[in-house]
N, C-alpha and C positions, 0 to 999 in steps of 0.2 A: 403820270396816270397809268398803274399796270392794271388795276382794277376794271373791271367794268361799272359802270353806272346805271342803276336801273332808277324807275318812276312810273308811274300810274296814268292812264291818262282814262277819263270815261266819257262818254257820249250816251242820250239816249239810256239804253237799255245794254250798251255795249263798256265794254270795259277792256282794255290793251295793256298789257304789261311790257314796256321796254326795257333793252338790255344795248346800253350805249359802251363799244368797246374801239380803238384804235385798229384801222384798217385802211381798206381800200375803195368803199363806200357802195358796199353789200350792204343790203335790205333785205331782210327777209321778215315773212309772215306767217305763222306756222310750220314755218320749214320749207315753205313755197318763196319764189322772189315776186316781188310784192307787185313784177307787172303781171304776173300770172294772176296772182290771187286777187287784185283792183283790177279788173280788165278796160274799168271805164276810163281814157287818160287823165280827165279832171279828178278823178281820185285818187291815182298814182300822183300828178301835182299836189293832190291836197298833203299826202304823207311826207313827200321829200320837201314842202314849204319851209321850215322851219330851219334844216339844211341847206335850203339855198340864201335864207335870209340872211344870214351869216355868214355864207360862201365859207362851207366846211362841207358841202356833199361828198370827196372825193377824200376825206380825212378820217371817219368811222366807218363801222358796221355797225348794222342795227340789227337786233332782233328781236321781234317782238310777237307776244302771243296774245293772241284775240278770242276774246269769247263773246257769245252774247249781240243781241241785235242785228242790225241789221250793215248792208256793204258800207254805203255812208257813214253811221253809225261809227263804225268800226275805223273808218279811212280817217275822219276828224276827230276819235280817240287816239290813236297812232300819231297822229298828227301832235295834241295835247303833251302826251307824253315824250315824244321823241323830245322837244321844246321845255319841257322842265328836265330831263335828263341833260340839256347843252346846257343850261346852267347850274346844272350841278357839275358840269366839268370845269365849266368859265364863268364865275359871275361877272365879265364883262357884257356876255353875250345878253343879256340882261334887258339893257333899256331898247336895242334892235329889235328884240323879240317883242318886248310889250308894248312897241309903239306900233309892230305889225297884228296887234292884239292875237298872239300865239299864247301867251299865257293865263287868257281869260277861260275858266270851264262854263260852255256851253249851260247857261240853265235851262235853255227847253225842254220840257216833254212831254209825254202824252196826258190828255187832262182826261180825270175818271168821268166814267159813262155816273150819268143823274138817272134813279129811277123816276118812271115817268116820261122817259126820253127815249127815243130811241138811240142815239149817241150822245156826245159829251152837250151838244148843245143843239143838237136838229131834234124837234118833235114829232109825234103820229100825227096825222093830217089831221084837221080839225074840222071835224062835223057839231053843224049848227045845231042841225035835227038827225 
């Protein structure tokens, strides 16, 4: 593999584009290293998961560009994608990943505001008289 491997990965509102290449097992996130840019540690866990699931953290680089939403958002799209680009390197890596459910996209998201309502599902107080 001289190539790099890239993949998609989205969350949310958030969308990450990874760029999986043979290294030394730099992360980067916009040109940031990704403990700078996640400050929170469970979100730095959440991105290199999929890396440690397969005990390959110390064998790529990663680099990936984040648009969109929010830090979580972003850290569990990164996350997505890092995880479908190791099986595009190894479809061994495969049943690991999907039994650590890494392969599954996130469907939640925000539910649209109802008129009538003041949010998606809380109402205006209700006066009798």
């Amino acid at each position: 593999m001289e190539k790099q491997k890239n993949a998609v990965g989205r969350r949310k509102e958030a969308i990450t584009r990874v760029f999986l290449s043979k290294g030394t097992g730099n992360i980067t996130v916009n040109d940031k290293d990704y403990k700078n840019y996640f400050s929170l540690v469970y979100l730095q866990n959440q991105v290199d998961r999929p890396l440690r699931t397969v005990e390959v953290a110390d064998k790529f680089d990663v680099k990936i560009t984040a648009t969109g939403g929010g830090v979580k958002g972003q850290a569990e799209a990164a996350m997505l994608g890092i995880a479908r680009a190791l099986v595009e390197v190894n479809a061994e890596f495969r049943p690991a990943l999907k039994a650590a459910g890494l392969l599954r996209r996130d469907p939640r998201s925000v539910e649209r505001k109802k008129f009538g309502h003041k949010k998606a599902r809380k109402s205006y107080q209700f006066s009798k008289r």
